[in-house]
C-alpha positions in Angstrom: 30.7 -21.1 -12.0 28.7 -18.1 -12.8 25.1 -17.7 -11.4 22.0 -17.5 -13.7 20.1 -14.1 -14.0 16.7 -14.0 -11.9 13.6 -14.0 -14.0 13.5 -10.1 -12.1 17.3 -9.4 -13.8 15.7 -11.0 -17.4 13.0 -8.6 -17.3 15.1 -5.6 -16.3 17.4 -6.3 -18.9 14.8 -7.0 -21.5 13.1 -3.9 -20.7 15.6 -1.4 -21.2 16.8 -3.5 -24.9 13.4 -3.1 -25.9 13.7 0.6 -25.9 16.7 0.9 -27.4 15.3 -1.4 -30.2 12.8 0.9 -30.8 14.3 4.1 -31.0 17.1 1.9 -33.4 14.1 0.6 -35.5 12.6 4.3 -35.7 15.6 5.2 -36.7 16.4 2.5 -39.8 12.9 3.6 -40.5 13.5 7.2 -41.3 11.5 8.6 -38.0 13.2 11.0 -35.7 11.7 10.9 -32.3 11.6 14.2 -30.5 14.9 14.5 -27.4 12.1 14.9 -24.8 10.6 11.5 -25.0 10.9 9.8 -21.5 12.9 7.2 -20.9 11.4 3.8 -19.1 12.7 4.6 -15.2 10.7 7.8 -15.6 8.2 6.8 -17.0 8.1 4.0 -14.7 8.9 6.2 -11.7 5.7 8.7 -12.2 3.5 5.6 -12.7 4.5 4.6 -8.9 4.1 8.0 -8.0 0.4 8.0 -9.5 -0.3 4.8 -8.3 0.8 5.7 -4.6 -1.6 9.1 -4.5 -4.6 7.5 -5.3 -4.6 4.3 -3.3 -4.5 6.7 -0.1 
């Protein structure tokens, strides 16, 4: 029997579909997004960073 994913997996795993939906939709769309745009983790990783120098 295989286990269920965690509501903390779900999200995860919604989260990185979500912006590869995007950039797919951009795409069908016509729009061409510039190579620099950050992905989620680093986004996600310089929000921490923020959020850890100013509750000091």
């Amino acid at each position: 029997m295989t286990k269920k994913p965690t509501d903390k997996q779900k999200s995860l795993i919604w989260m990185r579909e979500r912006g590869r939906n995007f950039r797919a939709s951009c795409l069908l769309e016509g729009i061409v997004l510039p190579e620099g745009c950050p992905d989620e983790n680093t986004v996600q990783s310089a929000l921490d960073r923020l959020r850890r120098h100013y509750e000091r």
